[in-house]
N, C-alpha and C positions, 0 to 999 in steps of 0.2 A: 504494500500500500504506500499512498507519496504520501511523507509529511513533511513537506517542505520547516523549513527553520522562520524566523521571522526575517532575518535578512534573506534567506531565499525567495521571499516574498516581494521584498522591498527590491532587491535587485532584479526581478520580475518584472513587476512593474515599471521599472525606469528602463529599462532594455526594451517592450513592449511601445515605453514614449519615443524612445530613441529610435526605431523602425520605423515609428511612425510621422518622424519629421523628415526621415530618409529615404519615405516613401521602399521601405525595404518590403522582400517578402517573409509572408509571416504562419506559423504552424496556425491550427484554428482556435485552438485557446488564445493565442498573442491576438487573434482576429477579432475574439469577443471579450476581450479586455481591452484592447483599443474603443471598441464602440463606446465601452462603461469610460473609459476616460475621458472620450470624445463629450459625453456630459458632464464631464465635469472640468471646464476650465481651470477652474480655481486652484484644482492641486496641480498644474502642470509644472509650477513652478517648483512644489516639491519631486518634482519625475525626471529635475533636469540632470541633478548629481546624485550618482548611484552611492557614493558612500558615503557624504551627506545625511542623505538617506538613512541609510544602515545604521549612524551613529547617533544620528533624531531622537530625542525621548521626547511622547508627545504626549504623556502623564506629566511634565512638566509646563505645560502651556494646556492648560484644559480650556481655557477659552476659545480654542482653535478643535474640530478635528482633527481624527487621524485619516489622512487620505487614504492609506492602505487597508488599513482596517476596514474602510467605508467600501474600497472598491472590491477587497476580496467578498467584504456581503455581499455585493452584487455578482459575482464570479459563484459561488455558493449559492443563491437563489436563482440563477441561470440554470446550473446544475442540476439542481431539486427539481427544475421545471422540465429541462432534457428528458432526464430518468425517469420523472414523475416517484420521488421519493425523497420525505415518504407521500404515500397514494393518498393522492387529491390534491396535492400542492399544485400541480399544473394548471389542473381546470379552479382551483381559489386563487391561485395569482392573476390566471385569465379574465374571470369574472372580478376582477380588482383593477385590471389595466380597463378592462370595457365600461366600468364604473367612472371611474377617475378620467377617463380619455385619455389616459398614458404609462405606459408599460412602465415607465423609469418613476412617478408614483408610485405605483403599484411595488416597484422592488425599493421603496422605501419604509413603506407601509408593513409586507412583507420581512424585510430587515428587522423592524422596531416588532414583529412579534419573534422572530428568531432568536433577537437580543432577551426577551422576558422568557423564552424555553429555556435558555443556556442561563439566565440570572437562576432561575427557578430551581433547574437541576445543580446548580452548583450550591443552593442554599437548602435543600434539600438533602444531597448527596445521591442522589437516585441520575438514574440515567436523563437522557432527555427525552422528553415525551413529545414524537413526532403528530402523533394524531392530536393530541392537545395543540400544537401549534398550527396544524393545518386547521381544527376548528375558529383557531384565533382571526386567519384570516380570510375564511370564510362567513364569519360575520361581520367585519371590517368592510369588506365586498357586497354584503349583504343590508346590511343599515339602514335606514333612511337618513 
């Protein structure tokens, strides 16, 4: 299984920006993490130096996001959605982007219930609870 490191993340990412000022060609993961960057201007500036990057603590400046962090959720909610796992994520983010009129909503919305599985199960100590989380945002989707 990959578990990448957190700098393998971060140099990922900035390798991903760097292709894509270069107009380089790219595997299909580099291809849907460019799209997620491509929304989000704002951290290009952190994409520009790879080790920069690496040495960032961004539990030191919490007034700010961490871009990685933010853009692997979206890399991770892509996923979920690919696979459809766990089952039902697919069609509750779908009916969240058809709500909202936008996918990149919708994988924020999405994020912030991912973020309360993972707070949950760590305060817990129990596993994470998938189905619990795709209920999350299937009434997110659902609402008035």
């Amino acid at each position: 299984m990959f578990n990448p490191t957190q700098a393998d993340v971060r140099r990922f990412l900035c390798g991903v920006h760097a292709k894509t000022a270069a107009q380089a060609p790219m595997e299909a993961i580099e291809t849907l993490a460019s799209l997620w960057i491509a929304e989000h201007p704002e951290y290009h500036v952190d994409l520009q130096d790879a080790d920069a990057a690496v040495a960032r603590n961004y539990d030191d400046t919490p007034e700010r996001s961490n871009p990685f962090l933010h853009l692997s959720m979206h890399l991770s909610v892509s996923e979920q959605c690919s696979i459809d796992q766990p089952r039902g994520i697919r069609q509750a983010v779908e009916l969240l982007a058809h709500r909202l009129d936008s996918l990149h909503d919708a994988h924020h919305v999405a994020m912030e219930c991912l973020g309360e599985m993972l707070w949950e199960s760590q305060r817990s100590g129990k596993p994470p609870d998938g189905e619990a989380y795709v209920e999350r945002v299937q009434r997110r989707a659902t609402r008035n």
